[in-house]
PLY file of the C-alpha trace (Angstrom):
ply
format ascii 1.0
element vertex 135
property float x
property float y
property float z
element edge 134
property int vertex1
property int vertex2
end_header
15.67 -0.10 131.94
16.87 2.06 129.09
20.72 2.44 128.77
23.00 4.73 126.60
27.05 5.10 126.14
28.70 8.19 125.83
32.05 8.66 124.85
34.01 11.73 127.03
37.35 13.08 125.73
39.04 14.79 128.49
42.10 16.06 127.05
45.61 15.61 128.85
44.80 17.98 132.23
42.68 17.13 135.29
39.24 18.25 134.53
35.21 18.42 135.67
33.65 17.79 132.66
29.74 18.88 132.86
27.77 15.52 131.34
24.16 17.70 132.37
23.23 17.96 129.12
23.56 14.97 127.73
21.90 13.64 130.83
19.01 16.14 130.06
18.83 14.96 126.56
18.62 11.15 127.35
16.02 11.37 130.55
13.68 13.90 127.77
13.95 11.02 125.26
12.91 8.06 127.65
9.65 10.29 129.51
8.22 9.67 132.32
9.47 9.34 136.14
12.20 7.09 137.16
16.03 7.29 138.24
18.89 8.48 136.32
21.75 6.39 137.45
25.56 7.56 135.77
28.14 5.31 136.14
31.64 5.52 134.77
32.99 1.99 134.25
37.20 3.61 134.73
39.17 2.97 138.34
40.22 6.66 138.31
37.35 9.13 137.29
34.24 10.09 139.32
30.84 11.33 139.04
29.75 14.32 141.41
26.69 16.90 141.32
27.90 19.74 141.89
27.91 23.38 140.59
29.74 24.36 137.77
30.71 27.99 135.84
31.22 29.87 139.25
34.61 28.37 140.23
33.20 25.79 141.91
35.00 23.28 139.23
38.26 24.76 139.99
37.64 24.70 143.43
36.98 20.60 143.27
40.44 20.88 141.02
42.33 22.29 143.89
40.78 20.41 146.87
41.55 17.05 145.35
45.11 18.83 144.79
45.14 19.48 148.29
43.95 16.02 149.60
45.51 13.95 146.88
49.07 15.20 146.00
50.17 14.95 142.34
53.99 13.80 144.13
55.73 10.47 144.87
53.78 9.16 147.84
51.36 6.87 145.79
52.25 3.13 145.77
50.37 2.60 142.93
53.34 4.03 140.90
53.17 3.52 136.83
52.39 6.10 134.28
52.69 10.45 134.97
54.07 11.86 138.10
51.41 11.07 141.08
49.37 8.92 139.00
48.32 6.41 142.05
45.97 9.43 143.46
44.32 9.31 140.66
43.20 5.60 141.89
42.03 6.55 145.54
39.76 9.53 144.17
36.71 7.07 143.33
36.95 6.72 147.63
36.39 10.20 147.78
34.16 11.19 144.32
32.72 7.39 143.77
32.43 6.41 139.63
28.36 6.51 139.92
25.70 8.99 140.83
21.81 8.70 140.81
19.60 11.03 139.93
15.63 11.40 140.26
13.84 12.42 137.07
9.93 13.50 137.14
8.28 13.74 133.60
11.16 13.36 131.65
13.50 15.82 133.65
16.27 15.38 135.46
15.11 16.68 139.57
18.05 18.49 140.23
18.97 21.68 142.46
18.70 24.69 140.90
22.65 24.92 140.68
23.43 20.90 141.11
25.14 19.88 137.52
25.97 16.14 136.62
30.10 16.16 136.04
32.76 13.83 135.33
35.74 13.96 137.28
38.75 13.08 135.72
42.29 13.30 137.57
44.07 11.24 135.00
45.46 13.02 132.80
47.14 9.21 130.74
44.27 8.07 129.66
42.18 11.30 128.13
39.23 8.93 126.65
36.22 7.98 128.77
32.92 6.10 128.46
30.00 7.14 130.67
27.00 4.50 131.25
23.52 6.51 131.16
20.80 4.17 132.56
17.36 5.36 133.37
15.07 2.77 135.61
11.32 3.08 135.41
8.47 0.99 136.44
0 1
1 2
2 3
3 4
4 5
5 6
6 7
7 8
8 9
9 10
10 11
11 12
12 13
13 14
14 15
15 16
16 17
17 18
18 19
19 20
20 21
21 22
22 23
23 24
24 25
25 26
26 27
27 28
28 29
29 30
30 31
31 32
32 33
33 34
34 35
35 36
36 37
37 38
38 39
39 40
40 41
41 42
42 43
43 44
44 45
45 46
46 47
47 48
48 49
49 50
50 51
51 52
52 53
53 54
54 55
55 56
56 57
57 58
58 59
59 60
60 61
61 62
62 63
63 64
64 65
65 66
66 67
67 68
68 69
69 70
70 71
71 72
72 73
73 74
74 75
75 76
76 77
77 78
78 79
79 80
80 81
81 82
82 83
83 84
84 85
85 86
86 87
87 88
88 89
89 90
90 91
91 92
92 93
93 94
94 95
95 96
96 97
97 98
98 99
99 100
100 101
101 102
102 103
103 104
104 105
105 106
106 107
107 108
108 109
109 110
110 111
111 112
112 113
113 114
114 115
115 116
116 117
117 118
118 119
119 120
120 121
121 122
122 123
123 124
124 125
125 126
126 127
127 128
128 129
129 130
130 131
131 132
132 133
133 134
């Protein structure tokens, strides 16, 4: 197994934060067929493939608004206004995704993107675990 750290800043907004790249760039340097696993070692940020630049991101954005109010309800109380939501989204969008990658290439749709999702907006630095598993 081959493993790599990146470091995400996300700023002090919710955000989808498109790791594909970096993915890309990691999977080209290690060759060869295996599995891309991302993992995101934080109790409130996810990882999801899903399409990004058409809205989509946005649309994520507001769904999770929907689902997960930004309001008093959360037990899990401490820090910005509605902060405890930002703890059950891993239920929903879990901290890890896996990927297959065939000669060095990540096997994804032709509009599936690798993203971070991030609904804290206290803690705006993040640390994304790239491991790639071949035989």
């Amino acid at each position: 197994m081959k493993s790599r750290e990146i470091e995400v800043r996300t700023g002090s907004r919710e955000r989808v934060h498109d790791l594909t790249q970096e993915c890309a760039d990691f999977v080209r340097e290690c060759g060869g067929d295996g599995l891309l696993h991302v993992f995101v070692p934080h109790a409130t940020a996810g990882i999801a493939l899903i399409e990004l630049g058409s809205g989509s991101d946005d649309d994520l954005l507001a769904a999770l608004g929907e689902l997960l109010p930004a309001d008093d309800r959360w037990r899990h109380a401490h820090g910005s206004r509605g902060h405890g939501r930002a703890h059950v989204m891993p239920a929903l969008i879990p901290p890890y995704a896996t990927v297959p990658v065939l000669d060095g290439r990540l096997a994804l749709g032709t509009w599936q993107s690798v993203a971070l999702v991030d609904l804290n907006v206290d803690n705006p630095d993040r640390r994304v675990r790239l491991s790639f598993l071949s035989d």
